[in-house]
C-alpha positions in Angstrom: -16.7 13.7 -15.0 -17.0 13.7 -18.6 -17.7 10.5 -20.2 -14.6 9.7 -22.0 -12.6 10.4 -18.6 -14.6 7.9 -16.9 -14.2 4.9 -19.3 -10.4 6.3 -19.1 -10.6 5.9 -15.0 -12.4 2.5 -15.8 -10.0 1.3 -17.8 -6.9 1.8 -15.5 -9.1 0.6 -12.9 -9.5 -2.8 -14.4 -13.6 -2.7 -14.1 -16.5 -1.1 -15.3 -19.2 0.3 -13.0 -23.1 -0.5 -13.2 -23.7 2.6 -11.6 -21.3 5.4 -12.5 -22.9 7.6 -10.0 -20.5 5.8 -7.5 -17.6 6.5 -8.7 -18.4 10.5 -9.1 -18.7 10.2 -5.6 -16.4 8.6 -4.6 -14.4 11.4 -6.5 -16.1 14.0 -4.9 -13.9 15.9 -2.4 -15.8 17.5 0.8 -14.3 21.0 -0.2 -16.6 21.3 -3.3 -20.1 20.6 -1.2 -21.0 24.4 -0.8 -20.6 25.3 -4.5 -22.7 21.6 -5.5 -25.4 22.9 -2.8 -25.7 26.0 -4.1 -25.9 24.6 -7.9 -28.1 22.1 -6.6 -30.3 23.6 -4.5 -33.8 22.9 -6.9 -32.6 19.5 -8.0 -35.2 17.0 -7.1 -32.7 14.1 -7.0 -31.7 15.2 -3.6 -28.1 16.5 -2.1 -25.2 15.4 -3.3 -23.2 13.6 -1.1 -19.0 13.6 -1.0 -16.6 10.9 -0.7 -15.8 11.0 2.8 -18.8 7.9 3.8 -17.0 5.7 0.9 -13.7 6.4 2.4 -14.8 5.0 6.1 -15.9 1.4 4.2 -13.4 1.4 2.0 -10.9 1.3 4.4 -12.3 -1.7 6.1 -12.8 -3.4 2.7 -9.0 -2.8 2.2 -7.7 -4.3 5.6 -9.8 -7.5 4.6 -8.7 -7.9 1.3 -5.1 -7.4 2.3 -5.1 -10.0 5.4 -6.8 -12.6 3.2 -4.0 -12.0 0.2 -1.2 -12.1 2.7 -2.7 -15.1 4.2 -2.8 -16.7 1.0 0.6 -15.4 -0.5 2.7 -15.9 2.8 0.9 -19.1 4.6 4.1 -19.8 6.8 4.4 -16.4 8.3 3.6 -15.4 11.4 1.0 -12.6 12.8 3.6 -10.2 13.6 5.2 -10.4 10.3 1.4 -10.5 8.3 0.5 -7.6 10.7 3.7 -5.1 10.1 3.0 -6.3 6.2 -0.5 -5.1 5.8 0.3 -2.0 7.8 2.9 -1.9 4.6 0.5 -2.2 2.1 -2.2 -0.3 3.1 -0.4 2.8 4.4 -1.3 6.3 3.2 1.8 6.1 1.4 1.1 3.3 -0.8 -2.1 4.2 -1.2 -1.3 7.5 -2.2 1.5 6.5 -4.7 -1.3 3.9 -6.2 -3.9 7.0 -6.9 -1.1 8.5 -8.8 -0.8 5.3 -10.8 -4.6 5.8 -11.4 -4.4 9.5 -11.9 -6.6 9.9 -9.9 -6.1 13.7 -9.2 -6.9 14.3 -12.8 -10.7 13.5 -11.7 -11.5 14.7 -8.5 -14.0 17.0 -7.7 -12.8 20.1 -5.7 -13.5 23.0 -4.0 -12.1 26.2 -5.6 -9.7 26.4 -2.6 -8.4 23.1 -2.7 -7.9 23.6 -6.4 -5.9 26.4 -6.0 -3.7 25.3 -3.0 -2.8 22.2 -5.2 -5.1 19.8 -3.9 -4.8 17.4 -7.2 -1.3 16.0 -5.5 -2.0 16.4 -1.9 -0.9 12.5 -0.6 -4.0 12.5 1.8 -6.9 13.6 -0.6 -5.0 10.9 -3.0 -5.2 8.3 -0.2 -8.7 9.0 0.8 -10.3 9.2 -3.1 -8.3 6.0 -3.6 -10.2 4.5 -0.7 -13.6 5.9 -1.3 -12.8 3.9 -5.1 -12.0 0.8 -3.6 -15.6 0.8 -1.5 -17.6 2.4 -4.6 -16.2 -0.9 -6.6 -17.3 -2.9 -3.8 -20.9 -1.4 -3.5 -21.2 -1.5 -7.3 -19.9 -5.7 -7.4 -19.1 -7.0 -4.3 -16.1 -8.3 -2.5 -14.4 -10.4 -6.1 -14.3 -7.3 -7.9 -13.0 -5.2 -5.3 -10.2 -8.0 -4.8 -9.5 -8.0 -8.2 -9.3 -4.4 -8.7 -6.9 -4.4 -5.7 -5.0 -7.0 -6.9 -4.1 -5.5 -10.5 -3.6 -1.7 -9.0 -2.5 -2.2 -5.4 -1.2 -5.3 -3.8 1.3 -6.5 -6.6 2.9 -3.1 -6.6 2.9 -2.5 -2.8 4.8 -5.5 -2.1 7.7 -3.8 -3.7 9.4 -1.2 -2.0 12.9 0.1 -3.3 13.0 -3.2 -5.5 12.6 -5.6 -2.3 9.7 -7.8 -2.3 8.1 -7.7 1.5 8.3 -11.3 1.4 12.3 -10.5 1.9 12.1 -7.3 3.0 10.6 -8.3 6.4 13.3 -11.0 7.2 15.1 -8.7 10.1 11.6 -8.8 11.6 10.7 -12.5 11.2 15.0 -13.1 12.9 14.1 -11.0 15.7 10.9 -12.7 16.4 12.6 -15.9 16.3 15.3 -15.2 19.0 12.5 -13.3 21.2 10.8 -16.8 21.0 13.9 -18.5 22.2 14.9 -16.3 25.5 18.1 -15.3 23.2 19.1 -11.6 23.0 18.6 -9.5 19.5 21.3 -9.6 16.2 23.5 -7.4 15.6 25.0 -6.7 12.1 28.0 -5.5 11.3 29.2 -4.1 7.9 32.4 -6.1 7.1 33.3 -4.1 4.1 32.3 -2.2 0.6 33.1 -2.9 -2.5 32.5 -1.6 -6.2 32.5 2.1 -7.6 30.4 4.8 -6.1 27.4 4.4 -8.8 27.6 0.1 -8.6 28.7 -0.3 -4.7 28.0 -3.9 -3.1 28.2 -3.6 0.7 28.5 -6.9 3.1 27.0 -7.3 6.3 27.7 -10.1 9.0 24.7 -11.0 11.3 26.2 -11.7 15.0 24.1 -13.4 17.8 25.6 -14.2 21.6 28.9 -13.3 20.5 29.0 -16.0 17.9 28.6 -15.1 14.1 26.0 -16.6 12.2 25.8 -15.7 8.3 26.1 -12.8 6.2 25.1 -11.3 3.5 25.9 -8.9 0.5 23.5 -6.5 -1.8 23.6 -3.0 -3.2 22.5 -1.5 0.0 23.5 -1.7 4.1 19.5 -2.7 4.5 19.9 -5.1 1.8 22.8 -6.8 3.1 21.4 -7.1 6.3 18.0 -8.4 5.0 19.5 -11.1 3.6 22.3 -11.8 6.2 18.7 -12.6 8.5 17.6 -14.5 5.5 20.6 -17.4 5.9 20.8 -16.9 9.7 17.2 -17.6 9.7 17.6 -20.9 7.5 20.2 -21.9 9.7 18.7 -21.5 12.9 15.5 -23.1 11.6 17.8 -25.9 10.5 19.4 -26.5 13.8 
């Protein structure tokens, strides 16, 4: 890495490293090792080393920093629901879409396979150099600036999915777990009509429990509608 590409990485990233040989390998795939050996092979600094080490702690370092900002952003939930949320965020599909953010594929090292099979988009080398990144941060500066970098380029996109915040997107969940709690059987929803023109449709949604109907709710999509039909049968139960 050249560089101008690294203060480029460094600047989406939010931090600057103190030792840039970190982030190289954290970039560095394991399909490029046998060409590096070979290039390498009378270089007194030793082997080089790929990012697959980084990617075991940097997983860890995620999970922690993810309870501890759930904990902190959601203190009234309950495990379940901070469980199924960090699952959410930490996923190889958020973690994948937040390397793309980064560009991350722009700077990996690879083999001359994996560079011709496309591996600069493949979701699971994305996922993987995005947590070898997250643990080279943390062995450069500790646990603060790994949280911050997570916090800019992670956690405050991840808890948006299709324009639903988890902290509503998780209210069928926290319903569920509510009646399970009470001996009471689960809701059932039932769309009570659409409205609107094919490109703006609004759909409503009635939330039913023991036979007896207890909110609804409307939105531009059946899972919407439904979220926040749990959302007012929640407030009422919680009420009564």
């Amino acid at each position: 890495m050249t560089p101008g590409d690294a203060e480029a990485l460094e600047a989406r990233l939010g931090y600057r490293f103190q030792n840039p040989e970190l982030l190289e390998r954290a970039l560095t795939h394991s399909s490029i090792m046998p060409e590096l050996r070979v290039e390498q092979a009378a270089d007194a600094a030793g082997p080089a080393q790929n990012n697959e080490r980084l990617e075991f702690l940097g997983d860890s370092v995620l999970q922690l920093l993810a309870s501890e900002y759930l904990l902190t952003a959601f203190p009234e939930w309950s495990e379940g629901q901070l469980s199924k949320s960090r699952a959410r965020i930490v996923n190889a599909h958020s973690l994948h879409e937040a390397a793309r953010r980064l560009r991350l594929g722009e700077h990996l090292r690879l083999g001359r396979g994996e560079e011709k099979t496309g591996g600069r988009e493949k979701s699971a080398i994305l996922a993987d150099a995005f947590e070898a990144v997250v643990a080279a941060v943390y062995l450069d500066a500790g646990l603060e600036a790994a949280r911050g970098m997570l916090e800019r380029v992670l956690f405050s996109h991840a808890l948006e999915e299709r324009g639903e915040r988890i902290a509503d997107s998780d209210r069928k969940s926290a319903l569920q777990e509510f009646l399970q709690g009470r001996g009471q059987p689960p809701a059932q929803y039932r769309l009570k009509g659409e409205s609107g023109p094919d490109h703006q449709k609004m759909f409503a949604v009635e939330v039913w429990v023991n036979g007896d109907r207890l909110a609804h709710g409307e939105g531009s999509t059946k899972k919407e509608a439904e979220q926040r039909a749990a959302q007012s049968a929640l407030e009422l139960l919680e009420k009564q």
